[in-house]
Each structure stands twice: as C-alpha cells, then as structure tokens.
VOSE-326178 format. One record per atom (N, C-alpha, C): x, y, z. Coordinates in steps of 0.2 Angstrom, whole numbers, padded with zeros to 4 digits, always signed. Layout:
N
XYZ ...
***
This chain:
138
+0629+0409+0453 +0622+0410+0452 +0620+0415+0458 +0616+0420+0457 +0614+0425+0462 +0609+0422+0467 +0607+0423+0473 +0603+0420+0477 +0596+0419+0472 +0593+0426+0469 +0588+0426+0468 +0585+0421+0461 +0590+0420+0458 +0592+0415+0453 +0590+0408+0456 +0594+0407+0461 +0593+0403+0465 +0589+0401+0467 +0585+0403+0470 +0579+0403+0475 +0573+0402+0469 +0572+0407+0464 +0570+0402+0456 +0568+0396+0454 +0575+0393+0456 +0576+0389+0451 +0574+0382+0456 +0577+0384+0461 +0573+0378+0467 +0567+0379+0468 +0564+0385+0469 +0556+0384+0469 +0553+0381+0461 +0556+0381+0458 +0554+0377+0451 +0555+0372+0449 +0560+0367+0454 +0561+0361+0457 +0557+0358+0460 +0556+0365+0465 +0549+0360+0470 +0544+0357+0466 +0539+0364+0463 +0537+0364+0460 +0535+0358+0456 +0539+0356+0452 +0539+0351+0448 +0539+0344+0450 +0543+0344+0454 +0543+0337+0460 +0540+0336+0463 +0536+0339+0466 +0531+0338+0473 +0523+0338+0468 +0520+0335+0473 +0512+0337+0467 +0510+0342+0471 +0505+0345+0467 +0505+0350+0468 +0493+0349+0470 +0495+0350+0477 +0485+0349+0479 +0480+0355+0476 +0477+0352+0475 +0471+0357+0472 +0470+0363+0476 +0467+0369+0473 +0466+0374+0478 +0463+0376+0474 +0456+0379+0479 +0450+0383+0474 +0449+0390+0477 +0456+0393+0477 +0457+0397+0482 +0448+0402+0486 +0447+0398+0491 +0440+0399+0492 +0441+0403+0501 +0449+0403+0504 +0448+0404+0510 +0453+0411+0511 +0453+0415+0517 +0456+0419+0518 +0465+0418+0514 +0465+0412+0520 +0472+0409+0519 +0476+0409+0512 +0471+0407+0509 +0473+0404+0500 +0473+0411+0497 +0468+0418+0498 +0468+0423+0493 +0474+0428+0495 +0474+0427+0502 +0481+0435+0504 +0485+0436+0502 +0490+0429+0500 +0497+0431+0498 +0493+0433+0490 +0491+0432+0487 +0488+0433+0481 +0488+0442+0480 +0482+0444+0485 +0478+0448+0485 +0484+0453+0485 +0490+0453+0492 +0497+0454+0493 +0501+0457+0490 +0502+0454+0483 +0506+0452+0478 +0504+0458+0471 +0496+0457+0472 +0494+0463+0466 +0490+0469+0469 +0493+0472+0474 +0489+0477+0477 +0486+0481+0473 +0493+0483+0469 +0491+0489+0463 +0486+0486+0457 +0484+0481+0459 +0477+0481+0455 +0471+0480+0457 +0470+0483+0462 +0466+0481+0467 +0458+0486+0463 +0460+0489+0461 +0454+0495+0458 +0458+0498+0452 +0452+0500+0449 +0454+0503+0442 +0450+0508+0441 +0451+0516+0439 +0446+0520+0435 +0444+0520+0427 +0441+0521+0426 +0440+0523+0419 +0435+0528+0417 +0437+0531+0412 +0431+0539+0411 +0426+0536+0406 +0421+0535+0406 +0417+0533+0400 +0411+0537+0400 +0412+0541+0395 +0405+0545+0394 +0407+0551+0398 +0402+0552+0403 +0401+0557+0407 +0402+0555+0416 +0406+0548+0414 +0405+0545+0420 +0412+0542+0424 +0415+0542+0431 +0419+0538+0431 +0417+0532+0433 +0419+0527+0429 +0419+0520+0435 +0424+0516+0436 +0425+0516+0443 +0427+0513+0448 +0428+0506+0450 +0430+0501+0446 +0430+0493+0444 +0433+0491+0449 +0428+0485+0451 +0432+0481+0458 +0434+0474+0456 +0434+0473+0450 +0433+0467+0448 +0439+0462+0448 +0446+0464+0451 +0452+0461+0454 +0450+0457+0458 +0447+0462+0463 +0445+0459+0470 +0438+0454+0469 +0435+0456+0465 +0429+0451+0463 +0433+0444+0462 +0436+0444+0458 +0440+0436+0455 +0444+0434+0461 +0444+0435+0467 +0446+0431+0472 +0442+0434+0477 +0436+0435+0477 +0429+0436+0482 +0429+0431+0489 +0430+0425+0484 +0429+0419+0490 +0431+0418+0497 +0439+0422+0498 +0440+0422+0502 +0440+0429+0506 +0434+0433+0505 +0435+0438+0508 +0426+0438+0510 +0424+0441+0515 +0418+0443+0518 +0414+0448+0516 +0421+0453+0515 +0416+0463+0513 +0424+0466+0510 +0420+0468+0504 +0423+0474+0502 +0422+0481+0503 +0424+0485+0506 +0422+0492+0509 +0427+0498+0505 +0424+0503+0503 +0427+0509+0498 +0426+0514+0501 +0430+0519+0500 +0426+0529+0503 +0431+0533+0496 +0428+0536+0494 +0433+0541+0489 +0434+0546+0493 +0440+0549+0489 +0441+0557+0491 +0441+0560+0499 +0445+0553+0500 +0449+0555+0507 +0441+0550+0512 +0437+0549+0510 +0431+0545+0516 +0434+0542+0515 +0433+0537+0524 +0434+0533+0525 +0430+0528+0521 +0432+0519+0521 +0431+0515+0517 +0423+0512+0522 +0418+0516+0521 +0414+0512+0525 +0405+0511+0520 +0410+0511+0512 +0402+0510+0509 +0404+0502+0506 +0399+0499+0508 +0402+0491+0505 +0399+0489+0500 +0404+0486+0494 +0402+0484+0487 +0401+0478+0487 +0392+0475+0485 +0390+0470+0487 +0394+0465+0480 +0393+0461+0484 +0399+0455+0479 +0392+0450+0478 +0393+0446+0473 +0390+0439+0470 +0394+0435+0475 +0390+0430+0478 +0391+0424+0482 +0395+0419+0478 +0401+0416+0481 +0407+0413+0481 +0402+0405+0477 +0402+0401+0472 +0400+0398+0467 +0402+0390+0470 +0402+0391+0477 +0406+0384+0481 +0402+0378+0477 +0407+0373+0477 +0405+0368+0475 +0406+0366+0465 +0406+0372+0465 +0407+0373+0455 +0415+0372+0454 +0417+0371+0448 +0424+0370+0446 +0428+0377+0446 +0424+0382+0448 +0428+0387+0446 +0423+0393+0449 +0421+0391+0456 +0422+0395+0462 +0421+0403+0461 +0426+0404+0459 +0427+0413+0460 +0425+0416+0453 +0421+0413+0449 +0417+0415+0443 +0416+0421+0443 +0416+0428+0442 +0411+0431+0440 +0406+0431+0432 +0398+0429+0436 +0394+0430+0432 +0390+0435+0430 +0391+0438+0435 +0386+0444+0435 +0391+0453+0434 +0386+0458+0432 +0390+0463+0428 +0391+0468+0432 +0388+0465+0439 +0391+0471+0445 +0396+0471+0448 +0403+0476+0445 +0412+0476+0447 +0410+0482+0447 +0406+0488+0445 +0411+0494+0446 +0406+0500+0450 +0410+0505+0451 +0404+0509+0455 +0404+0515+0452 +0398+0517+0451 +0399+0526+0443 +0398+0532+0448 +0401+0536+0446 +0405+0542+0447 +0402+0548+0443 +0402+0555+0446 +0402+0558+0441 +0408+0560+0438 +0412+0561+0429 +0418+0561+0429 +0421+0566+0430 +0427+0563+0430 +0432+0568+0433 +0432+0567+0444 +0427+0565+0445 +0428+0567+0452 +0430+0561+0457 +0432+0557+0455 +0436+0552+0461 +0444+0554+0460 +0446+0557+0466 +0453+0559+0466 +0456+0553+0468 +0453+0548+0472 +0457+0544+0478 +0452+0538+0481 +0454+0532+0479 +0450+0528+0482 +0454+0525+0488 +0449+0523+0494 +0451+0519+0500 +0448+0513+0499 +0451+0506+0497 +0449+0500+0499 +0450+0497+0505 +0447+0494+0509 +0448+0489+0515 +0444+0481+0513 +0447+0479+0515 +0446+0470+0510 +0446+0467+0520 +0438+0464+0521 +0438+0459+0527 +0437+0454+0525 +0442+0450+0527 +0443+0441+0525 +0440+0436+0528 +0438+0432+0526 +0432+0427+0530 +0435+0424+0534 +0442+0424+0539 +0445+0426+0546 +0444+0431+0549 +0439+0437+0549 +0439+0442+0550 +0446+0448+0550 +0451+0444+0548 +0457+0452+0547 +0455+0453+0542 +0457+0461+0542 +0455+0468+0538 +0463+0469+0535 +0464+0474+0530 +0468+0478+0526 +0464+0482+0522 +0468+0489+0523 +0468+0494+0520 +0474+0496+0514 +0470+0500+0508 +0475+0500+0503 +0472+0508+0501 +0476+0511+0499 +0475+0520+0495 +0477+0522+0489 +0472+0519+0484 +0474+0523+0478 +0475+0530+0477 +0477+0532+0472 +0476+0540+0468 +0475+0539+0463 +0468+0544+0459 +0467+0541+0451 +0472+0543+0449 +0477+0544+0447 +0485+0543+0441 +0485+0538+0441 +0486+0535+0447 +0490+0528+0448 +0486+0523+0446 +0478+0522+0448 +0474+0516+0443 +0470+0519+0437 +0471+0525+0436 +0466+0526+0430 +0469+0522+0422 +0464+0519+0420 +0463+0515+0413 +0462+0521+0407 +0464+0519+0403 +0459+0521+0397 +0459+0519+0392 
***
C-alpha cells in the first residue's frame, strides 16, 4: 500500500474513532487551512452584460474568520476593501451569506488580474494573484 493510501486510510480511522468537536469555523485558526486548500477559488470573473464581475463570494462563506478583505485589479496593489456582512455569531450557521453583496462590476473585458490579500482576525495577512483565464466563469 503506497504511503499516501496510507496516510487515507488512517486519517479515516481517526476520523471515525475519535469524536469529532463542533467547529463553527468562526476563527483565523479554523478558516486558513481551509482558505489554504482552495486558493484557486478564491475569486471568480464572469462577463454579464456589459460588465465584468468580480465574485468574492468564496471568501464570503468563511468571512468569520477574517477581518478585511482587500483587492487591486490590473497590477494595483490590494488596497480597496470589500465590505463583508458581519460573522452571524451565535446562529447555527455563522458564516451564512444573506445578503447579495460578493461581487465587484467592472467595465467588461477590463479586469486582466486580480490581487486579493485576506487579513485574519489574528492580524496575519496573505496575498494571492489571479489572471482573468485562470478564474473567469461562464
């Protein structure tokens, strides 16, 4: 059996054996390996109409443990901040989005490159650099 088979199979033991504590992933801690994991979907384009927009709505569904989200297109620095809906603490389901603001419009065709930087309610930062190829939708 190859290590990674392995390594599977035992965390799928864990897993099952061990109980497993609730997490409402609400804290830096809880979202980064998350965050980590799907970078590449961190942002999305999509052309609709006459307009591009710019979806953040990845980073919306684990908000709770971040402080700011900051973006710059087209080579600027990420320093315009997407205001986020406040973290639902207390609720069953925390990192809800209810509201319809995830994306930023664009006239089309013109976001070549998005810079996201995600500040975590620890204060660390990460930066990430898309290219529209690489998240454009349609």
């Amino acid at each position: 059996m190859s290590v990674r088979k392995l390594s599977g199979a035992v965390l799928a033991a864990v897993l099952v054996a061990a109980p497993v504590a609730a997490q409402n992933f609400t804290t830096a801690a809880e979202v980064r390996p998350i965050l980590d994991m799907t970078r590449d979907s961190w942002v999305a384009i999509r052309e609709r109409g006459d307009k591009d927009l710019v979806y953040f709505t990845h980073l919306l569904a684990w908000r709770c443990g971040l402080s700011e989200i900051r973006y710059g297109f087209n080579g600027a620095a990420p320093n315009s901040k997407f205001k986020m809906e406040k973290c639902h603490e207390g609720s069953a389901q925390p990192n809800a989005i209810s509201g319809d603001n995830v994306f930023v419009s664009q006239p089309k065709g013109s976001v070549t490159d998005v810079r996201v930087k995600l500040i975590y309610d620890d204060g660390s930062s990460e930066e990430a650099r898309f290219k529209r190829n690489a998240v454009l939708s349609r």
